[in-house]
C-alpha positions in Angstrom: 32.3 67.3 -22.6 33.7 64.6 -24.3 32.2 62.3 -27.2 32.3 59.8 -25.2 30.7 60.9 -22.0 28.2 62.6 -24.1 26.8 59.2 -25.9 26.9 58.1 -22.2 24.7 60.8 -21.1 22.5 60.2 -24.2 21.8 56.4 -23.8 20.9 56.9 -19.8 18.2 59.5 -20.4 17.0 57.6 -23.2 16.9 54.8 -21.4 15.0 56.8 -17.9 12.4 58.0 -20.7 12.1 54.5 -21.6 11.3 53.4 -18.1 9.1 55.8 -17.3 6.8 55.4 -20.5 6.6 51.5 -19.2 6.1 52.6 -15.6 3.0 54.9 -17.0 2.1 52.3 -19.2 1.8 49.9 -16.1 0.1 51.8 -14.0 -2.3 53.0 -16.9 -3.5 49.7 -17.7 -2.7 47.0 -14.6 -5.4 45.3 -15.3 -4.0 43.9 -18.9 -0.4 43.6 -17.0 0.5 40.5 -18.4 -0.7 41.4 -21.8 1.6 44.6 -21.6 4.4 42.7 -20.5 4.6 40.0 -23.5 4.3 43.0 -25.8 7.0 45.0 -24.3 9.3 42.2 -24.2 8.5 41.1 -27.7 9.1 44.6 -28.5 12.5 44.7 -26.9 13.3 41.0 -28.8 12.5 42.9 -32.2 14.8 45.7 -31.3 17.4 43.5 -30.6 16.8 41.3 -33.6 16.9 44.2 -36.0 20.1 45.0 -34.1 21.7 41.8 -34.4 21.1 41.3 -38.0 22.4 44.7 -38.7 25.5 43.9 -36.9 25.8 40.5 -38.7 25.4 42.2 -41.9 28.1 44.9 -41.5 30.4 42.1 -40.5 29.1 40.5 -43.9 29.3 43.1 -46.5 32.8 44.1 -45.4 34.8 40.9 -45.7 33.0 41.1 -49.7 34.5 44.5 -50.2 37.4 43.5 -48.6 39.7 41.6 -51.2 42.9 40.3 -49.1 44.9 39.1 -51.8 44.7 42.2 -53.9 44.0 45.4 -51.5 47.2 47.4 -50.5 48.1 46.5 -46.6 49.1 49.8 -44.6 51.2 50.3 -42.1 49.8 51.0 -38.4 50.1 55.0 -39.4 48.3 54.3 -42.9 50.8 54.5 -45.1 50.9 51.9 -47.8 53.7 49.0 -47.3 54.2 49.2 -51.1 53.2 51.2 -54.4 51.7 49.0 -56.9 52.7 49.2 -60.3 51.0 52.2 -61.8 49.9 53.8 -58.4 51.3 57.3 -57.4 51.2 58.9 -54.3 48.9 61.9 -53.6 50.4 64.9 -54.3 49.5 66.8 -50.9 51.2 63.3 -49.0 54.3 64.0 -51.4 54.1 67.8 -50.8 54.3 67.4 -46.9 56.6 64.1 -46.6 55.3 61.0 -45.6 55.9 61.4 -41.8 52.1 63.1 -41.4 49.8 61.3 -43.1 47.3 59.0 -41.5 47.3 61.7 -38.5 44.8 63.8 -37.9 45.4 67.1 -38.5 
């Protein structure tokens, strides 16, 4: 199975658990349906809230590390378009040419 397919499989019965916990809860306490429903919804806002923010801050804390005028740009493979003065290559890259690194192995 794929990585993919598997995180698909994953989410859906995650997300079947989910709805049957509410379904229980529902039918567990109908008379307080209204009351369960703004809690699970609130619930649901947090969990996207905590989502979003986390999101945001990735976006965030990357353009800090990430210096544009100074950081060495690489080539679609990885290779760097230029050495910097006082920069040497890894020996490993320089053992095995420069034709197979950035690919996996």
């Amino acid at each position: 199975m794929q990585k993919g397919s598997c995180i698909l499989v994953s989410i859906g019965v995650i997300a079947l658990s989910l709805l049957g916990v509410c379904i229980l809860l529902y039918i567990g306490l109908w008379e307080y349906r209204y009351d369960l429903s703004v809690f699970l919804l609130s619930l649901m806002l947090l969990a996207l809230g905590v989502w979003g923010t986390r999101q945001i801050n990735e976006v965030i804390l990357r353009n800090k590390r990430y210096h544009h005028k100074t950081e060495t740009p690489l080539t679609e493979t990885g290779l760097p378009v230029y050495m910097p003065d006082g920069f040497q290559a890894y020996q490993q890259i320089e053992e095995r040419g420069y034709e197979g690194y950035g690919q996996p192995h």
